[in-house]
DRENPA-3360 file (N, C-alpha, C; in nm, 2 decimals, always signed):
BEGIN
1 = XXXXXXXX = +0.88/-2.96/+0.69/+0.74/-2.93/+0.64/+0.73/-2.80/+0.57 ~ +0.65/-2.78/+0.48/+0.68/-2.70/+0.38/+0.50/-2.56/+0.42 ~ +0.51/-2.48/+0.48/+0.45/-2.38/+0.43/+0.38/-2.30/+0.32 ~ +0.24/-2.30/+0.29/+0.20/-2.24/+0.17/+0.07/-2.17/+0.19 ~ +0.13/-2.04/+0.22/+0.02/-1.90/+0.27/-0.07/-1.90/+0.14 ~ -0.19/-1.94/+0.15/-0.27/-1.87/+0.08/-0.34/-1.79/+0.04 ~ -0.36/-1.72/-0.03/-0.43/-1.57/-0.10/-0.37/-1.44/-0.06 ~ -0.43/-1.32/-0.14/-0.33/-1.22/-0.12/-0.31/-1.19/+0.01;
9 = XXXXXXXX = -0.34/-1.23/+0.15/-0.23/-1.24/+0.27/-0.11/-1.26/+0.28 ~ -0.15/-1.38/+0.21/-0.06/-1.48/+0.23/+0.08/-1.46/+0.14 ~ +0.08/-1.36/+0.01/+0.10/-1.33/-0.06/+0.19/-1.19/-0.01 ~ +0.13/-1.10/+0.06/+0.19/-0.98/+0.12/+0.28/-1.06/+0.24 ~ +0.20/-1.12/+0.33/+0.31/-1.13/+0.46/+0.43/-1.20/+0.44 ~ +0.41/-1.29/+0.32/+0.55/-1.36/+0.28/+0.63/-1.24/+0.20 ~ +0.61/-1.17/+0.15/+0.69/-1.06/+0.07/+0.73/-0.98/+0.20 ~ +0.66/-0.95/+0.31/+0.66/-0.88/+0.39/+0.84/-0.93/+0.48;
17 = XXXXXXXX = +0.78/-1.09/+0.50/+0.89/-1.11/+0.54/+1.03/-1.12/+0.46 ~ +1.00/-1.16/+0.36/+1.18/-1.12/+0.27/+1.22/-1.00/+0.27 ~ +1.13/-0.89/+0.32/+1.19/-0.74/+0.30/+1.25/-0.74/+0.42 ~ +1.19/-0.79/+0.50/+1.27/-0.82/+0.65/+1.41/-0.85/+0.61 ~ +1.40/-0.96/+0.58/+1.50/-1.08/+0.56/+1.63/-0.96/+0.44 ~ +1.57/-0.95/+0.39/+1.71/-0.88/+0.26/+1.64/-0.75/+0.20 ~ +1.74/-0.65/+0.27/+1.68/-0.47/+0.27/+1.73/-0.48/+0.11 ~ +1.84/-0.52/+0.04/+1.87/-0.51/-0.10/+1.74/-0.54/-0.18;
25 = XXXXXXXX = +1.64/-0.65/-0.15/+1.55/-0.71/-0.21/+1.44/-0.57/-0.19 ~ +1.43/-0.49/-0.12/+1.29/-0.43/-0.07/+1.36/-0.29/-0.14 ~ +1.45/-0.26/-0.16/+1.50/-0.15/-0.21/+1.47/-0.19/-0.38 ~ +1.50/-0.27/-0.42/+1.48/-0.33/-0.55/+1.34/-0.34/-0.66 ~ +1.30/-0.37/-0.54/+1.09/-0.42/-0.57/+1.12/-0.25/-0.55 ~ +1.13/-0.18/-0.50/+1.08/-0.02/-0.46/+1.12/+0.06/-0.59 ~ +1.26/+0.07/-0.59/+1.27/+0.15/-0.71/+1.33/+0.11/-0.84 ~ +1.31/-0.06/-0.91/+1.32/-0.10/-1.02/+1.17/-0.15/-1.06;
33 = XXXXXXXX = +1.06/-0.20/-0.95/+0.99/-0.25/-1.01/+0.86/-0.21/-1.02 ~ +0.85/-0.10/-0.92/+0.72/+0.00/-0.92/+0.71/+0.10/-1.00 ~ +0.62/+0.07/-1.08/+0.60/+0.25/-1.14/+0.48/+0.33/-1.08 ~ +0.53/+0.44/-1.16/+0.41/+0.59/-1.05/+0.36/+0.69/-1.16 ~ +0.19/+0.65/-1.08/+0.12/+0.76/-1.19/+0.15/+0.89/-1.26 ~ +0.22/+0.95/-1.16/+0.29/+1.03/-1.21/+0.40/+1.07/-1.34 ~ +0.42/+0.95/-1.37/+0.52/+0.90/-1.49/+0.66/+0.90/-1.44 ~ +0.69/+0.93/-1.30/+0.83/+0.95/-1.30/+0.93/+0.82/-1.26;
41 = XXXXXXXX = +0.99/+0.78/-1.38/+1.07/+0.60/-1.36/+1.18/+0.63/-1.23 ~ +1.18/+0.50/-1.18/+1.29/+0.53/-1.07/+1.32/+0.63/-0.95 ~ +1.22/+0.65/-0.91/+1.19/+0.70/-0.80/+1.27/+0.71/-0.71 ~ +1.27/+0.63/-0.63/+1.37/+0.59/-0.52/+1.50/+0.56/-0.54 ~ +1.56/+0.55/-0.66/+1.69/+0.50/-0.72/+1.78/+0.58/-0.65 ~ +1.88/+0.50/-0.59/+2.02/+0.57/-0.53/+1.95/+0.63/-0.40 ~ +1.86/+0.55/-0.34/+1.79/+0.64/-0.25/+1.84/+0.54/-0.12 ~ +1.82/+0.42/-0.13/+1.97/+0.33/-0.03/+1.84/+0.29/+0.10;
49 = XXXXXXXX = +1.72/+0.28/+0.02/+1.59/+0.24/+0.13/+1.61/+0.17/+0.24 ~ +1.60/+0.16/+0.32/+1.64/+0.05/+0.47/+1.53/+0.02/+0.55 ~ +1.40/-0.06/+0.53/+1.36/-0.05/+0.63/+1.33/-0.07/+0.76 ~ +1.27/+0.00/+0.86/+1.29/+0.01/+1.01/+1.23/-0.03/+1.05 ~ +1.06/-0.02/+0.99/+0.98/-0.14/+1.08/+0.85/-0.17/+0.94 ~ +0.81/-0.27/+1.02/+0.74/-0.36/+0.92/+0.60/-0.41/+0.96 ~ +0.48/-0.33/+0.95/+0.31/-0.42/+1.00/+0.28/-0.49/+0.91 ~ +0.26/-0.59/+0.97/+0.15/-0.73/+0.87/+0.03/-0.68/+0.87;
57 = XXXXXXXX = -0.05/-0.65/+0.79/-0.19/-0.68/+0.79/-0.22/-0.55/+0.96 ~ -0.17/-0.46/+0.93/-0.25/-0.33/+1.02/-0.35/-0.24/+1.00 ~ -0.42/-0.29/+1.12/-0.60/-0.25/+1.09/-0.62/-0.16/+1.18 ~ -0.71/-0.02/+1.11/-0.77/+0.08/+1.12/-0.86/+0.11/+1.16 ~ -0.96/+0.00/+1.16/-1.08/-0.02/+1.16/-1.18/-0.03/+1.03 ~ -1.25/-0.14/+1.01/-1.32/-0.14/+0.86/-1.41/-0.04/+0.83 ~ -1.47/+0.00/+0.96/-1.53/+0.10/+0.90/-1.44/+0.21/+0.98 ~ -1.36/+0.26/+0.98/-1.25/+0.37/+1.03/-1.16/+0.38/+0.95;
65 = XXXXXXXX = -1.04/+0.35/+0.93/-0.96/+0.42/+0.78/-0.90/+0.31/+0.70 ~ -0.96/+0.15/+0.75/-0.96/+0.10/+0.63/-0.87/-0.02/+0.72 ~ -0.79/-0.12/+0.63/-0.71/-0.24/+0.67/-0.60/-0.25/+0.56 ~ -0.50/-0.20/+0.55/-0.41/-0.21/+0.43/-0.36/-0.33/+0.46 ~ -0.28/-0.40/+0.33/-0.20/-0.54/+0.33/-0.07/-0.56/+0.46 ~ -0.07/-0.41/+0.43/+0.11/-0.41/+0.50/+0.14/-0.29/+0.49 ~ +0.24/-0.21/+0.59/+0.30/-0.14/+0.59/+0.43/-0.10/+0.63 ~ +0.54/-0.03/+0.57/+0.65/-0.03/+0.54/+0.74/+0.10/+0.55;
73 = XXXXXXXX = +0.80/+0.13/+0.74/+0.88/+0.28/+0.68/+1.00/+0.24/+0.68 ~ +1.09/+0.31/+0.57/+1.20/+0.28/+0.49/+1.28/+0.43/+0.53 ~ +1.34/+0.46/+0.58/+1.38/+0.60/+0.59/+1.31/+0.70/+0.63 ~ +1.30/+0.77/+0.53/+1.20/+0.87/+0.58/+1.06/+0.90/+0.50 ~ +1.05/+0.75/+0.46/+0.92/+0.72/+0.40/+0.83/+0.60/+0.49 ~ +0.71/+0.59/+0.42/+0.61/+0.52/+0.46/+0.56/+0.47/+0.30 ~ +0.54/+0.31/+0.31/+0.48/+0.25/+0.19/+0.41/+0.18/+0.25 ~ +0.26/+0.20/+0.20/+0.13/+0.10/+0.24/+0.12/+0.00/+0.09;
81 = XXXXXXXX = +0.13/-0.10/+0.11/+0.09/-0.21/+0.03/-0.09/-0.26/+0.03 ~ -0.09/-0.30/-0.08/-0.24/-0.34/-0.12/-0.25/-0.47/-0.25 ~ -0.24/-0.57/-0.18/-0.22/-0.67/-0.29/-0.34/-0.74/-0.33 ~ -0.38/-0.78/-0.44/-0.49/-0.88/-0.50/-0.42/-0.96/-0.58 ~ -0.48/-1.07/-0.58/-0.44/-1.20/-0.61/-0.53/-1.24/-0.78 ~ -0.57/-1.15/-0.83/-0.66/-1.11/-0.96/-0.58/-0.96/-1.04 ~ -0.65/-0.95/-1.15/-0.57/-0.87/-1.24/-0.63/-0.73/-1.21 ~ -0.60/-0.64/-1.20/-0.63/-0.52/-1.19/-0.76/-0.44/-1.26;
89 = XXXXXXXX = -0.77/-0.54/-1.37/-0.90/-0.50/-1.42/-1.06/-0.58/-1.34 ~ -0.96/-0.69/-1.30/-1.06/-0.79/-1.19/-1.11/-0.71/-1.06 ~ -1.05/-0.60/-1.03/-1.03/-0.53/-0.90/-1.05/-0.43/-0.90 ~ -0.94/-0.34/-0.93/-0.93/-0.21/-0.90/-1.02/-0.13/-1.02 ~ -1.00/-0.20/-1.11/-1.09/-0.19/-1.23/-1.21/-0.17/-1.25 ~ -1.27/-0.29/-1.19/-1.44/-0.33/-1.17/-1.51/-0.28/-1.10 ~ -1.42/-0.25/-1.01/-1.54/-0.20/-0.87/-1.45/-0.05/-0.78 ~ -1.50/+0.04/-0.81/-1.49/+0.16/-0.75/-1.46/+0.15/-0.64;
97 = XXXXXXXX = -1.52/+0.07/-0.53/-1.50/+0.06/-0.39/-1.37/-0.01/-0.35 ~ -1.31/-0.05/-0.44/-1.22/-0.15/-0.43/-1.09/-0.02/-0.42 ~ -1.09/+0.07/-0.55/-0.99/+0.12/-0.53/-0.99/+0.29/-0.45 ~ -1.17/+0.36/-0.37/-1.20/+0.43/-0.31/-1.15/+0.41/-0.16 ~ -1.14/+0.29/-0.16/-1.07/+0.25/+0.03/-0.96/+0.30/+0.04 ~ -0.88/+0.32/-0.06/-0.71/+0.38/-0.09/-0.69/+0.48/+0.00 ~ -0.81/+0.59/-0.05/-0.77/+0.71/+0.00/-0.75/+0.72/+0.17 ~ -0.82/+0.64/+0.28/-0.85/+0.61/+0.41/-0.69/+0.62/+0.47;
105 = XXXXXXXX = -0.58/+0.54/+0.37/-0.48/+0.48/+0.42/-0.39/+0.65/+0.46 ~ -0.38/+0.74/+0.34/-0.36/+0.84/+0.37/-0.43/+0.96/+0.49 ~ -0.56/+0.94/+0.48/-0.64/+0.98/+0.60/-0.53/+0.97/+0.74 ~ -0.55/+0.83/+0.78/-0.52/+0.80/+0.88/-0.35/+0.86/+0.93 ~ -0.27/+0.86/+0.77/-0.16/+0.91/+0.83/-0.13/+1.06/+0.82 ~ -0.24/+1.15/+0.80/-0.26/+1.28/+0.81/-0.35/+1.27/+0.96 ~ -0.45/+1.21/+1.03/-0.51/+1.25/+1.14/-0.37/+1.19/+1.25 ~ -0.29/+1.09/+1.22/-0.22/+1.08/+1.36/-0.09/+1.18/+1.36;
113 = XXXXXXXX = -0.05/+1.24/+1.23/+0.00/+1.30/+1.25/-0.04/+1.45/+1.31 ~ -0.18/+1.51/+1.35/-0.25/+1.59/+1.41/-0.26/+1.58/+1.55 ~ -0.24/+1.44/+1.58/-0.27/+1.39/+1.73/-0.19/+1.52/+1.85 ~ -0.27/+1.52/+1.92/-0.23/+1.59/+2.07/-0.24/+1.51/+2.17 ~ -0.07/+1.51/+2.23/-0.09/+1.45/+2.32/-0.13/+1.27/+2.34 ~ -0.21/+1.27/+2.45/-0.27/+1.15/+2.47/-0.38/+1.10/+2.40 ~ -0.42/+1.17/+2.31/-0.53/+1.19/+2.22/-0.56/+1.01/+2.16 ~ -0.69/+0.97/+2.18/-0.66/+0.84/+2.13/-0.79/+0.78/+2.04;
121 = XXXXXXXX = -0.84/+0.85/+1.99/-0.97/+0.90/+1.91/-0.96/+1.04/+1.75 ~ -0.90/+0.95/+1.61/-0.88/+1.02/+1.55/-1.00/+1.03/+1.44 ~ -0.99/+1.19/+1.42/-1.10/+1.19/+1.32/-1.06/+1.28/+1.14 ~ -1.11/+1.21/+1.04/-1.05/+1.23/+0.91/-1.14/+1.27/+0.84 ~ -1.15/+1.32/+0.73/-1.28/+1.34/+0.61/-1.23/+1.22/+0.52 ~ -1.30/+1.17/+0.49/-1.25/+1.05/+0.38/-1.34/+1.01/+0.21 ~ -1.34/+0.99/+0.13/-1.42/+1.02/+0.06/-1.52/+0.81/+0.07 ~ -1.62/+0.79/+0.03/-1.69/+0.65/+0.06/-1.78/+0.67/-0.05;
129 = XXXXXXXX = -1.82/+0.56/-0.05/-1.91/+0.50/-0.18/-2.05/+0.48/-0.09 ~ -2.18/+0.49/-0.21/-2.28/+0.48/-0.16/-2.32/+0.40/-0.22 ~ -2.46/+0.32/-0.19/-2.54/+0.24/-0.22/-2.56/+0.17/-0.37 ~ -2.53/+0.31/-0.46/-2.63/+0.35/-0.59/-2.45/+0.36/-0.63 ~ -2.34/+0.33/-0.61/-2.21/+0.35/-0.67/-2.20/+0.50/-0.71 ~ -2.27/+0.62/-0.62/-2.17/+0.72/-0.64/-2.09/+0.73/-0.50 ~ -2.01/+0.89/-0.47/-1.93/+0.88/-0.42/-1.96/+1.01/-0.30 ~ -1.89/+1.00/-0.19/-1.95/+1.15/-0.10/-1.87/+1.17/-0.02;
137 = XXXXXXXX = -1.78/+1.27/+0.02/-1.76/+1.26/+0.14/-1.79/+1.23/+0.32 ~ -1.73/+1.23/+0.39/-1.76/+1.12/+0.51/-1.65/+1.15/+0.65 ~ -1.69/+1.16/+0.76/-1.61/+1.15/+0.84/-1.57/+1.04/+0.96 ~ -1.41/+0.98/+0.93/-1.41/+0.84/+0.99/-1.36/+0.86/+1.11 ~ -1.39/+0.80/+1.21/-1.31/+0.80/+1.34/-1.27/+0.66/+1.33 ~ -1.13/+0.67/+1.45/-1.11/+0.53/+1.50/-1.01/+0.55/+1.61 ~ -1.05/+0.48/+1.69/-1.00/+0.45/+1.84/-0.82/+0.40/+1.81 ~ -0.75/+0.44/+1.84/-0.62/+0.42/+1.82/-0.60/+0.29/+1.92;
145 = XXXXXXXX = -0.59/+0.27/+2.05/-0.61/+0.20/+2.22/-0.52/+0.27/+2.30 ~ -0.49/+0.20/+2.40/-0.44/+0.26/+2.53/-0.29/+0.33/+2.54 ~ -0.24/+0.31/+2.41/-0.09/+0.29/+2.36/-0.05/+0.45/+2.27 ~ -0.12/+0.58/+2.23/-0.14/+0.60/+2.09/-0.03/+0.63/+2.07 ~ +0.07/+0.71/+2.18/+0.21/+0.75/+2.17/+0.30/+0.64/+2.09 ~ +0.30/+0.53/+2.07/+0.35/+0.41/+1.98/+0.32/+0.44/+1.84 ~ +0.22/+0.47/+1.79/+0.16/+0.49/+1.70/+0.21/+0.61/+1.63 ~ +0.23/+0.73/+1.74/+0.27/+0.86/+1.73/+0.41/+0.87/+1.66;
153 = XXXXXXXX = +0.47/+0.77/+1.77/+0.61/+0.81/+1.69/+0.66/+0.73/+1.61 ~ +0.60/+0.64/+1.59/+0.61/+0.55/+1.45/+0.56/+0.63/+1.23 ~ +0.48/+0.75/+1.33/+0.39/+0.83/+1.19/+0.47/+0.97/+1.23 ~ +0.45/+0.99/+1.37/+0.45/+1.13/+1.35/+0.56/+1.22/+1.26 ~ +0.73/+1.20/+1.26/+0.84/+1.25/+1.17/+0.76/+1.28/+1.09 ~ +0.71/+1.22/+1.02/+0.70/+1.20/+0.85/+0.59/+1.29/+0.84 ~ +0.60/+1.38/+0.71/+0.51/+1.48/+0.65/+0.39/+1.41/+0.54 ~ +0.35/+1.44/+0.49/+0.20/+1.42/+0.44/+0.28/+1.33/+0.31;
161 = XXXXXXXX = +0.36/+1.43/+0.26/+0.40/+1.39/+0.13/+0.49/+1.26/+0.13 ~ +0.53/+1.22/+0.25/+0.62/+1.14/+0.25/+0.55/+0.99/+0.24 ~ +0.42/+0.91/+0.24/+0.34/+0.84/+0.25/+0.29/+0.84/+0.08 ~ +0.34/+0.64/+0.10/+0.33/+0.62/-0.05/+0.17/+0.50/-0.02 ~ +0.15/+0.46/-0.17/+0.05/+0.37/-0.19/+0.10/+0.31/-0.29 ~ +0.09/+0.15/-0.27/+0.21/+0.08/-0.38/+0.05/-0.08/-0.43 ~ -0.01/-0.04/-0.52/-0.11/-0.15/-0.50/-0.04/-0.29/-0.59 ~ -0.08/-0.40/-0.58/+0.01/-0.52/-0.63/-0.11/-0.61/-0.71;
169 = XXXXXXXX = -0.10/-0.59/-0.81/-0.21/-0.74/-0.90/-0.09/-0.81/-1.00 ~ -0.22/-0.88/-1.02/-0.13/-1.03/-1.16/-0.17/-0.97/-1.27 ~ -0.05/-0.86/-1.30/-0.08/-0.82/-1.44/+0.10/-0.87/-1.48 ~ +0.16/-0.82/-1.59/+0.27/-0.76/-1.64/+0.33/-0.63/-1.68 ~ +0.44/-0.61/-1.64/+0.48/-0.50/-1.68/+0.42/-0.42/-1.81 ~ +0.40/-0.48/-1.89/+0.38/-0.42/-1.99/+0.21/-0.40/-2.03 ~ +0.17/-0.42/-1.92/+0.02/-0.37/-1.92/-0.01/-0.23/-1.90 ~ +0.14/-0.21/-1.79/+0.06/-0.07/-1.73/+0.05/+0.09/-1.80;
177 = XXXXXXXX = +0.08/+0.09/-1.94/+0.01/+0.18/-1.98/-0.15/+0.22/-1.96 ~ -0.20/+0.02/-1.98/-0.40/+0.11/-1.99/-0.37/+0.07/-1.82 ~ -0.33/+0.00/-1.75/-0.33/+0.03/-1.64/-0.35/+0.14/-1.55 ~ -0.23/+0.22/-1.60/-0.16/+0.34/-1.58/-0.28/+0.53/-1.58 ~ -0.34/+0.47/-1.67/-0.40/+0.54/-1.76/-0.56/+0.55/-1.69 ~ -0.64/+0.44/-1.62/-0.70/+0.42/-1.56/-0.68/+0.47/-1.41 ~ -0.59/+0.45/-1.35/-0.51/+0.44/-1.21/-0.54/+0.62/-1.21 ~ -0.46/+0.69/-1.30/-0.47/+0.84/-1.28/-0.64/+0.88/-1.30;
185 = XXXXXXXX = -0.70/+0.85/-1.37/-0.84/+0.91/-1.36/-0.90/+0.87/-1.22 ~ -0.91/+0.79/-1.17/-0.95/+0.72/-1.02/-0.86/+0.85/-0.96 ~ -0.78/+0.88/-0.95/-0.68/+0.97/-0.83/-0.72/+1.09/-0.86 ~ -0.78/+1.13/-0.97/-0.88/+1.29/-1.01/-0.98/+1.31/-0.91 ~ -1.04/+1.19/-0.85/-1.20/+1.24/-0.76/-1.10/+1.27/-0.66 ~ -1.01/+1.24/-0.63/-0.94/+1.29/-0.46/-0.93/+1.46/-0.48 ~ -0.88/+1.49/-0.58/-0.88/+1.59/-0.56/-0.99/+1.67/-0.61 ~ -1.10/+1.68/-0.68/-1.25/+1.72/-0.69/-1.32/+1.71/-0.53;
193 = XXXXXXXX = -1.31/+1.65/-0.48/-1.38/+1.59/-0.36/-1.29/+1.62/-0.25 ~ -1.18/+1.65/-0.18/-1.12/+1.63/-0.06/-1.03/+1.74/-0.06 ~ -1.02/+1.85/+0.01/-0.90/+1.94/+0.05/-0.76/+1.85/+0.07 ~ -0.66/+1.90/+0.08/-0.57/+1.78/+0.10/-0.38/+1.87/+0.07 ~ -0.33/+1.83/+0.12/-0.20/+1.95/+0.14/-0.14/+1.92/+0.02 ~ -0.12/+1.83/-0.09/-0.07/+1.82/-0.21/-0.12/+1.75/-0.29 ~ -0.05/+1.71/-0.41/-0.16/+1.66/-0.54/-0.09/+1.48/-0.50 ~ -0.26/+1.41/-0.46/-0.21/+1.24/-0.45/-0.09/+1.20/-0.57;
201 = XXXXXXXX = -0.17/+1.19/-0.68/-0.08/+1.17/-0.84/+0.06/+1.12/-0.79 ~ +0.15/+1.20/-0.70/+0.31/+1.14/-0.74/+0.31/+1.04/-0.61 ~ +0.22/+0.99/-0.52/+0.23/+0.93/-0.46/+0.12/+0.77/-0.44 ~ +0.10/+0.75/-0.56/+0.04/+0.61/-0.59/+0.09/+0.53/-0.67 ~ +0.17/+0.40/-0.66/+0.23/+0.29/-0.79/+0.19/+0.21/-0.76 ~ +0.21/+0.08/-0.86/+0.19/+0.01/-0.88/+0.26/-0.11/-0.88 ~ +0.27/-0.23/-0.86/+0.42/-0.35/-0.88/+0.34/-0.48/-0.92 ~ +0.40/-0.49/-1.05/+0.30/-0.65/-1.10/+0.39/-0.76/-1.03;
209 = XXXXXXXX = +0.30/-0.82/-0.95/+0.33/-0.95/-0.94/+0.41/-1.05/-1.01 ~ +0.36/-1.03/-1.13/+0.45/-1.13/-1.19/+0.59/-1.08/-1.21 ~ +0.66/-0.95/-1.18/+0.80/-0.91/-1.19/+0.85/-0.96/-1.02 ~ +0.74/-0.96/-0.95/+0.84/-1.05/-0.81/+0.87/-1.15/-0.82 ~ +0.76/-1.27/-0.87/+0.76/-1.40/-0.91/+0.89/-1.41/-1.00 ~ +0.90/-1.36/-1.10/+0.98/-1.36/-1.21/+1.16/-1.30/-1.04 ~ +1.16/-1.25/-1.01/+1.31/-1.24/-0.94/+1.30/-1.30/-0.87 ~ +1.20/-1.39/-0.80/+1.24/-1.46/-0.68/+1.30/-1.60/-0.74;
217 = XXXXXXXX = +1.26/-1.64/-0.86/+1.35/-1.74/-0.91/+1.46/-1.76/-0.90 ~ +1.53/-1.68/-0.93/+1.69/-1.69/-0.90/+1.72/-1.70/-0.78 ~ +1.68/-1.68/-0.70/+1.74/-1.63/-0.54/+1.67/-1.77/-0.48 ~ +1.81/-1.87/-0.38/+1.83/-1.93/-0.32/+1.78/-1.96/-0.13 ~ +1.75/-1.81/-0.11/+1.75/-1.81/+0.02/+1.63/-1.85/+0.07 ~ +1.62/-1.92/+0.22/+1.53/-2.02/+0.23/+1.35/-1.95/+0.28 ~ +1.41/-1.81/+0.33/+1.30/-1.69/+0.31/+1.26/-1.70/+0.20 ~ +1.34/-1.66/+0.08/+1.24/-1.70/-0.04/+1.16/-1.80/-0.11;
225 = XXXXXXXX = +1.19/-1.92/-0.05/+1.08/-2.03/-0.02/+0.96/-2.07/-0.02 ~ +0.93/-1.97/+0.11/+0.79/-1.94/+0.16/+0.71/-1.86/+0.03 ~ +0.80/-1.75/-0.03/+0.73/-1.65/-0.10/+0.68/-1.73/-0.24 ~ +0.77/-1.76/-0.26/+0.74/-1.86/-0.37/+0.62/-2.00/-0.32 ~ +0.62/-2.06/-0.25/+0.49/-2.10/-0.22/+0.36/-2.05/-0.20 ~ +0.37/-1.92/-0.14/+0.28/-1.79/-0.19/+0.22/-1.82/-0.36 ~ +0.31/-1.79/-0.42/+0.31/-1.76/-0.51/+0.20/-1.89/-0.62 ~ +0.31/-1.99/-0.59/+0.18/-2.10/-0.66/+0.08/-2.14/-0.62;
233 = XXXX = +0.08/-2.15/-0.48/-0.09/-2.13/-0.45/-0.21/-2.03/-0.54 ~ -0.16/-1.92/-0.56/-0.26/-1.82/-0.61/-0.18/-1.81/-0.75 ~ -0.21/-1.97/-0.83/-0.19/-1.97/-0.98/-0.05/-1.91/-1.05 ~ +0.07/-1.86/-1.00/+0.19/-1.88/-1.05/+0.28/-1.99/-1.08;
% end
């Protein structure tokens, strides 16, 4: 019986699991197929990514620092995934709120890395949208649970700078000039609006969908199966 996750869940947790499945594949998507606002190609290249653990769909709280797709530490990094199943002008494009939630994901991994102790109540400035579509600062809390030391040392190593944001639409590569170009004006209010220990800019890319689609073709393995059922569900 054949499996077919639908929508961008369905879409990340299957990707989620072939990065499990084959660290070559998740090194690959990382530093051949993402690019970064910052302009800099190849990022990660020769960097030999491995990763060590892997959340499906880890939640913050919706109204606390947000619910990313997925998240991913690779060494001595951290990559939050954020996929839509629509074109980036359908999304991140259209609606401010869509790509204002971003900043939360960082929040959260600057307040736990503050944590004291048994501390299990973190609090962040975050920037939020209002009513009327402007923008304001805000401060989020969220209850970690009974556990936070798990949490602790899963975030704590890692410095501010080391936490990426990797968002995923149905564009093509060769969009992301005006993509590209858009993506950096959005990442200006972070820094007009929020104190923050470095400039976001080198830590936001992007990976079109259709360059995973486009490699998973070739590849035989029965993990890759599933992803590709992903994939034509949500019009591939």
């Amino acid at each position: 019986m054949a499996i077919y996750p639908y929508g961008e869940n369905g879409i990340t947790n299957s990707l989620l699991e072939c990065f499990d499945q084959d660290n070559e594949f998740f090194s690959h998507c990382i530093e051949e197929l993402t690019q970064w606002t910052n302009g800099e190609e190849k990022k990660f290249q020769h960097t030999d990514l491995q990763p060590e653990f892997i959340i499906q769909q880890p939640g913050f709280g919706r109204r606390g620092f947000g619910e990313p797709d997925g998240l991913v530490k690779a060494n001595r990094y951290a990559f939050y995934l954020e996929a839509k199943a629509l074109s980036y002008w359908q999304t991140f494009g259209a609606d401010w709120a869509n790509f204002i939630k971003l900043n939360k994901y960082f929040a959260i991994a600057s307040a736990i890395r503050q944590m004291n102790g048994d501390e299990i109540v973190l609090e962040k400035e975050v920037i939020e949208v209002d009513e009327d579509g402007g923008y304001y600062v805000d401060t989020r809390r969220f209850r970690i649970g009974a556990r936070p030391e798990i949490i602790q040392n899963l975030y704590g190593e890692l410095r501010n700078n080391q936490f990426y944001i990797i968002i995923l639409t149905k564009n093509e590569a060769q969009d992301w000039p005006g993509i590209g170009e858009h993506y950096r004006a959005q990442i200006e209010m972070y820094d007009q609006h929020l104190n923050h220990d470095d400039h976001y800019e080198c830590r936001f890319g992007w990976m079109p969908l259709v360059d995973i689609w486009n490699e998973i073709q070739e590849r035989d393995e029965e993990y890759f199966q599933k992803l590709s059922n992903a994939f034509q569900c949500n019009g591939f």
